[in-house]
N, C-alpha and C positions, 0 to 999 in steps of 0.2 A: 447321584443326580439323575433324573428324570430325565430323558433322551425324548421318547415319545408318547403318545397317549392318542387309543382312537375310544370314540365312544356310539355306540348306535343305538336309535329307538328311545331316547331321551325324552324328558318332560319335555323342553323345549327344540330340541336340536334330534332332525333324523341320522345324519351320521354326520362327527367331527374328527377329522385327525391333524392332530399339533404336534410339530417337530419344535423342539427348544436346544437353543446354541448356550452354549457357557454363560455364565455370569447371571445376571438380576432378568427375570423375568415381570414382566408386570401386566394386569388384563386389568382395559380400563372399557369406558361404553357407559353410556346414558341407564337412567334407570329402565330394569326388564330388558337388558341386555342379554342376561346370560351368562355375567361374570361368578356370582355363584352356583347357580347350575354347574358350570364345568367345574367348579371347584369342590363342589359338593360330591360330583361324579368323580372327580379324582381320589378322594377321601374314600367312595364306598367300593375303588376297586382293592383299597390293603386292607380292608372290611375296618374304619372308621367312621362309617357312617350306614345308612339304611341305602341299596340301590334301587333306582327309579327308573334306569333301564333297563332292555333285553339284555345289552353285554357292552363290556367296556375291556380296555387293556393299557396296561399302563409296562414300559417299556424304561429299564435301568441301565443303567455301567455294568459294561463286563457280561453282557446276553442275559442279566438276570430280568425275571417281568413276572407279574402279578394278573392273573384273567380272570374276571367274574363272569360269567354268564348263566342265565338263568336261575336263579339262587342257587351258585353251588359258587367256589370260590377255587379257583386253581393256579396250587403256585410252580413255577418252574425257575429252582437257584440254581447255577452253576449244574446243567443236567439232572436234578432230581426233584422229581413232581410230586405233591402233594394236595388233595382235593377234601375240600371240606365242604360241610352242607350250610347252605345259612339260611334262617328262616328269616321268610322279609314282610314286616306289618306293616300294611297301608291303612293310616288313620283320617278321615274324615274330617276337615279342619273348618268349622259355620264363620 
């Protein structure tokens, strides 16, 4: 379960941080809110998606967390870190 998530330097949003409690979480808002942005941003910090900002973190059960920053992707499970490279393409959408 997802505990926390900060995210900064976002398409839309300069820094967000979301603490979540047990059970059903739900992000509602008018169209161009920003519901998928942060969901988008949540996806590209376990590298399922392309990320759009500077850095993001996303925070598990049991001290495990997943950190992107700057195209590089680093993970820390249960004390042991691992850092991977990610190439990030930004495409031009008319």
């Amino acid at each position: 379960m997802i505990k926390e998530f900060y995210l900064e330097n976002n398409l839309s949003f300069k820094r967000v941080g979301l603490c979540f409690k047990n059970g059903l979480v739900l992000f509602t808002g008018g169209s161009g809110a920003g519901k998928s942005v942060l969901l988008n941003a949540m996806l590209s910090t376990i590298a399922q998606k392309t990320l759009y900002s500077e850095s993001s973190e996303l925070i598990l059960e049991k001290k495990s967390f997943m950190q992107t920053k700057k195209g590089r992707v680093k993970f820390l499970i249960d004390g042991k870190t691992t850092t991977k490279k990610m190439s990030l393409k930004l495409e031009k959408v008319l």
